[in-house]
C-alpha positions as CSV (number, residue, x, y, z in Angstrom):
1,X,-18.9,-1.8,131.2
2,X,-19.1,1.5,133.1
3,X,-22.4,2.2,134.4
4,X,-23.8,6.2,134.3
5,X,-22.1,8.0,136.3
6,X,-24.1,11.1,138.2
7,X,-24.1,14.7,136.6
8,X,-21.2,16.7,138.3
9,X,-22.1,19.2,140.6
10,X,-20.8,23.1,140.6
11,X,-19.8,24.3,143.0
12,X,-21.5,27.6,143.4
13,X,-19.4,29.1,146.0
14,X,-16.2,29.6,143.6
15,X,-18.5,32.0,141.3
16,X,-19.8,34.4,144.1
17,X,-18.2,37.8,143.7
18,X,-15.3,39.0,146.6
19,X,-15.3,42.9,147.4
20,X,-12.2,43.6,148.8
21,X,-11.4,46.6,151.9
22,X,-8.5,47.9,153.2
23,X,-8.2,48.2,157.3
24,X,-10.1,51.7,157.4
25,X,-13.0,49.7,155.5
26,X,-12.4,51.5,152.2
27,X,-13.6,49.4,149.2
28,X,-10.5,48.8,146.8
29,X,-12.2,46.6,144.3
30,X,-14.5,43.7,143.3
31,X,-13.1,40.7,142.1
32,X,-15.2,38.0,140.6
33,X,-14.4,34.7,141.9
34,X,-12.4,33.3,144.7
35,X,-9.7,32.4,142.3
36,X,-9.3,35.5,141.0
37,X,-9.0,36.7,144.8
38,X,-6.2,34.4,145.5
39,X,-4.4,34.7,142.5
40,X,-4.2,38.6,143.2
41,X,-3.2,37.8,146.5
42,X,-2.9,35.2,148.2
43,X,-4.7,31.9,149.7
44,X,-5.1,33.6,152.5
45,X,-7.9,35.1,150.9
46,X,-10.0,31.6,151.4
47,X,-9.1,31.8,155.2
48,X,-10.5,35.2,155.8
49,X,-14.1,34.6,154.2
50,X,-14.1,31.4,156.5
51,X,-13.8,34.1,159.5
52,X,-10.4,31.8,160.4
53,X,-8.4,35.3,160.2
54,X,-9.4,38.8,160.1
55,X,-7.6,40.0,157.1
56,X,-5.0,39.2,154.7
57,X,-2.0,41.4,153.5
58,X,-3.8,44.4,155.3
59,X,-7.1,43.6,153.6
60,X,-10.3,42.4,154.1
61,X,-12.5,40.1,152.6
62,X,-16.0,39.8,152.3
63,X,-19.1,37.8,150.1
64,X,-20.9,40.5,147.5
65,X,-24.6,39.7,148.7
């Protein structure tokens, strides 16, 4: 027998919205989700919203608020 197993948990930090800037600080665009983010550009993405690397492809990063 397999005994119950504990709901899953989502993880809410895949869902929060990435606005994206060139060097200058111009917004480009908002993108959804991380995914979206790194399927646009690259996983680099994931490394610049950590704060390991300033920007990515000559953009920048950040966490819609």
């Amino acid at each position: 027998k397999v005994e119950k197993m504990n709901p899953l948990k989502v993880k809410t930090y895949y869902k929060r919205a990435i606005l994206v800037y060139d060097i200058n600080s111009n917004f480009i665009e908002e993108l959804p989700t991380i995914d979206s983010a790194v399927k646009k550009y690259s996983r680099g993405v994931q490394k610049v919203l950590k704060g390991v690397q300033q920007q990515c492809k000559g953009y920048i990063f950040k966490y819609k608020e």
